[in-house]
C-alpha positions in Angstrom: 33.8 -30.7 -19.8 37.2 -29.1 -19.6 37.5 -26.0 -17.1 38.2 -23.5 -20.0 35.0 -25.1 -22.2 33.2 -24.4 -19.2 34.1 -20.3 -18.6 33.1 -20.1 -22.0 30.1 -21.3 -21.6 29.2 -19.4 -18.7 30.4 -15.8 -20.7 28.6 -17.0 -23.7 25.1 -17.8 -21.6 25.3 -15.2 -18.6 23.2 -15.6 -15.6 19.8 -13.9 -16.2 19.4 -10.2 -14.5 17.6 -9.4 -11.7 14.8 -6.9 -12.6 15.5 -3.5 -12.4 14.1 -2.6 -9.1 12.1 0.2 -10.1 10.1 -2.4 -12.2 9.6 -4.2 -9.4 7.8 -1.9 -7.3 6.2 -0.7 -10.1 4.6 -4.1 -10.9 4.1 -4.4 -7.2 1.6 -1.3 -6.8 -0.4 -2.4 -9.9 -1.1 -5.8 -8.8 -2.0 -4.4 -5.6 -4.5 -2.0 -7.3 -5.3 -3.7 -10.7 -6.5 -1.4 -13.4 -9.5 -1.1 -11.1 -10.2 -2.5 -7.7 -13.3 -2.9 -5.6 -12.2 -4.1 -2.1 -14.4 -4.6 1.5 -12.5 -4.9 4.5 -12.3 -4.6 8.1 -9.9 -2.5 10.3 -8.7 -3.5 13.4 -7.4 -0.7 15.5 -5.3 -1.9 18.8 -3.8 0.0 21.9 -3.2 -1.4 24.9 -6.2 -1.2 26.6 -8.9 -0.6 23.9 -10.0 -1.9 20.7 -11.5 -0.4 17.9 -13.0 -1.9 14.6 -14.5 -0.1 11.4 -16.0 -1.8 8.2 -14.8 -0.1 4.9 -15.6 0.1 0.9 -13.0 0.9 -1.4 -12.4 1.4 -5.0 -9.3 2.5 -7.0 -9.0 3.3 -11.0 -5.3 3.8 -12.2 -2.4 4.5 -9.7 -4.2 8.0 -8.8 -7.6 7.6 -8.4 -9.0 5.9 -5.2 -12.2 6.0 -2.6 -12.6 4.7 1.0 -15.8 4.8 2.9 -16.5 3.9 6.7 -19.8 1.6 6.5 -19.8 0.7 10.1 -19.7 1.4 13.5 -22.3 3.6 12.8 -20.9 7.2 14.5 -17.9 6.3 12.2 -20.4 5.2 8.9 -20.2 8.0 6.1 -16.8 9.6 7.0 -14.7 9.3 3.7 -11.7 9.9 1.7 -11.1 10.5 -1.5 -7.6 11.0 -3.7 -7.3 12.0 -7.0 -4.4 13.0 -8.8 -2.1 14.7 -6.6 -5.7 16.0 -4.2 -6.8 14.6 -1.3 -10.4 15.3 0.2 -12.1 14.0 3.4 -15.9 14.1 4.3 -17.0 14.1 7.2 -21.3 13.6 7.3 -21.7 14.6 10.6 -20.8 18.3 9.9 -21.5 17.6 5.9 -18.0 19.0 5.2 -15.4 18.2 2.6 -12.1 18.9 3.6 -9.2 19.5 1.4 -6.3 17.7 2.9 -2.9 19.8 2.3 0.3 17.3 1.4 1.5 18.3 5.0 -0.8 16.2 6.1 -0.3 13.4 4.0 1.3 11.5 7.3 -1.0 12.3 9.7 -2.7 8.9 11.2 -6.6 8.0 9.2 -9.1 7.9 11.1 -7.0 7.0 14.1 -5.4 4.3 12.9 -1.6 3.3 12.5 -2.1 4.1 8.6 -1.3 7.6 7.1 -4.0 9.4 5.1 -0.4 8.6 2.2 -1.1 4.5 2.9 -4.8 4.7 2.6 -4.6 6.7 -0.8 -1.9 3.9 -2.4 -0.9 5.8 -5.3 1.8 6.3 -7.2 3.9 8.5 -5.0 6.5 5.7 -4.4 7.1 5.7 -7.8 7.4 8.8 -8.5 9.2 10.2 -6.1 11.9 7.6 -4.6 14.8 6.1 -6.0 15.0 2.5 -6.0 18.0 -0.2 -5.3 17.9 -3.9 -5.0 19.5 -5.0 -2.1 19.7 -8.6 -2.1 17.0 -11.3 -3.4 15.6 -14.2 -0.9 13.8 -17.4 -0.7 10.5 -17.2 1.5 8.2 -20.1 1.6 9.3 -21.6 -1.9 8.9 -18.2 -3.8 12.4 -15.8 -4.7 11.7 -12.4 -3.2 13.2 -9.0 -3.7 14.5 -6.9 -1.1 14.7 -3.1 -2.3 15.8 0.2 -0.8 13.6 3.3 -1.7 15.3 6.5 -1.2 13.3 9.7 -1.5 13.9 12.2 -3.6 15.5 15.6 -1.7 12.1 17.7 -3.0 9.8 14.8 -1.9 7.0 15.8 0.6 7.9 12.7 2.9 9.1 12.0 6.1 11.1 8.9 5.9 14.7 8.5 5.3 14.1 5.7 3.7 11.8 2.4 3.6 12.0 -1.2 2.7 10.7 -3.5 0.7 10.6 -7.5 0.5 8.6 -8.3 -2.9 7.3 -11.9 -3.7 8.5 -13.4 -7.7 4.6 -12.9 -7.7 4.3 -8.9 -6.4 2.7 -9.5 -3.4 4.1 -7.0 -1.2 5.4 -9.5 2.1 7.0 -6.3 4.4 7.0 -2.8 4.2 9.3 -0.7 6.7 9.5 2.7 7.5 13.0 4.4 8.7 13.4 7.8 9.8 16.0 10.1 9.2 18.4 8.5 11.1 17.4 4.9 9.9 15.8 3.9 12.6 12.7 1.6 11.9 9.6 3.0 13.2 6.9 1.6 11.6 6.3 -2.1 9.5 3.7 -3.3 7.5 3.7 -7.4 7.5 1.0 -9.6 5.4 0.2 -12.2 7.7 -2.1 -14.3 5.8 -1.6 -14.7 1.8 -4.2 -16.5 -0.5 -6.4 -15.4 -3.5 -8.8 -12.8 -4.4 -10.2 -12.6 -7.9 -8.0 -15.0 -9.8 -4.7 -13.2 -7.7 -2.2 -14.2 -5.4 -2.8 -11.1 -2.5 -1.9 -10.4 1.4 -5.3 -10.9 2.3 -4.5 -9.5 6.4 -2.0 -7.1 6.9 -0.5 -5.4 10.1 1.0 -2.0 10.0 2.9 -1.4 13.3 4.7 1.2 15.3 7.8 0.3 16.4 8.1 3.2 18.4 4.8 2.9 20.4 4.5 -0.7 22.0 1.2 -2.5 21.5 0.3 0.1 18.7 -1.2 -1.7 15.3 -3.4 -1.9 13.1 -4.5 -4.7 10.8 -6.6 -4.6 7.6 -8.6 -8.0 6.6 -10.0 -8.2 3.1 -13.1 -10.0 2.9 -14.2 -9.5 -0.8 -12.4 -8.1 -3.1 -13.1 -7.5 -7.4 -10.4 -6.4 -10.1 -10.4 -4.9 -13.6 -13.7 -4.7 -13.9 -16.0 -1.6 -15.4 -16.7 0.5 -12.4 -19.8 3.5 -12.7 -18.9 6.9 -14.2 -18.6 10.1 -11.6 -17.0 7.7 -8.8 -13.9 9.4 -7.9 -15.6 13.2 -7.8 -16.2 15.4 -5.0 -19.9 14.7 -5.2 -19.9 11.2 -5.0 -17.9 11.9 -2.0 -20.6 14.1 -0.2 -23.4 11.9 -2.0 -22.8 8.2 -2.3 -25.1 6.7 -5.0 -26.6 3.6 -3.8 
């Protein structure tokens, strides 16, 4: 084919775009979530010289609507934490008190872990309020993957300059990384084991650690997980939070 047939070609047909990278992290959250999830896990909490593990329950409805309960050890069973909409609530049985937790402390560690009370919730706030770039695209174990710069918005109630994302051609989230003002990394959220739950390519362990604080991490192993499916009516209210049905 002649050079000039060739460029013609080429104008006439155009590479295909890259997704807008917005759409990307859009898709990426609702795979994580589903319409609906029901998820149990385990939580590994590490410091250098202890070791701390809780069993959980969680459920999520939407991108604003989710519920995590401690089920063991048992001092820990009972504590939970609830988000809906833009309101956060903990309860704690041991003084059987619901506590309303203010956006300020949105980045304050749960339950002791390397995860913000923000990570646990998982809702839509990524979307909302940062402003997304695509900064180059990557091949990782066969798969094309995304890398995209979200930049918060100046009224945002965050704390990061900015954070990072590397997103698989099937959503799974493969890194997550957290910069502060001055773009330094402090934390990073790695899966380190993908596979299948329900019917869907997931990160079934992930490790969220701090850069800043040697031998600090925290991994999350899900061990049964159900999406898109009917879940019971009066789940994600303040009294389901205080009393569980069984």
């Amino acid at each position: 084919m002649p050079l000039w047939t060739l460029i013609l070609v080429l104008l006439a047909f155009p590479a295909a775009a890259e997704p807008d990278a917005a759409a990307i992290v859009r898709a990426a959250i609702e795979h994580y979530r589903g319409k609906t999830s029901w998820m149990r896990l385990e939580m590994v909490v590490n410091r250098p010289d202890w070791e701390r593990r809780l069993r959980l329950e969680a459920w999520t409805q939407g991108l604003d609507r989710s519920l995590v309960r401690v089920l063991a050890p048992r001092k820990d069973a009972g504590n939970a934490t609830l988000l809906v909409g833009d309101a956060m609530w903990m309860y704690n049985p041991r003084v059987n008190r619901v506590i309303r937790i203010p956006a300020s402390m949105m980045n304050q560690s749960w339950m002791g872990s390397d995860f913000s009370n923000a990570d646990i919730a998982r809702s839509d706030d990524l979307i909302d309020q940062y402003e997304h770039r695509l900064l180059g695209v990557e091949r990782v174990d066969g798969h094309r993957a995304w890398r995209i710069r979200s930049i918060p918005h100046e009224d945002a109630p965050v704390v990061w300059g900015f954070e990072d994302s590397l997103i698989r051609d099937d959503y799974v989230i493969l890194e997550h990384t957290y910069h502060d003002q001055a773009g330094v990394l402090v934390r990073r959220l790695t899966a380190r084991e993908i596979g299948e739950l329900d019917g869907r390519p997931y990160a079934l362990r992930e490790r969220m650690e701090r850069l800043d604080k040697p031998g600090h991490w925290t991994e999350v192993h899900i061990l049964e997980a159900r999406f898109d499916r009917p879940l019971p009516a009066g789940l994600f209210t303040l009294a389901n939070l205080r009393n569980p049905r069984p």
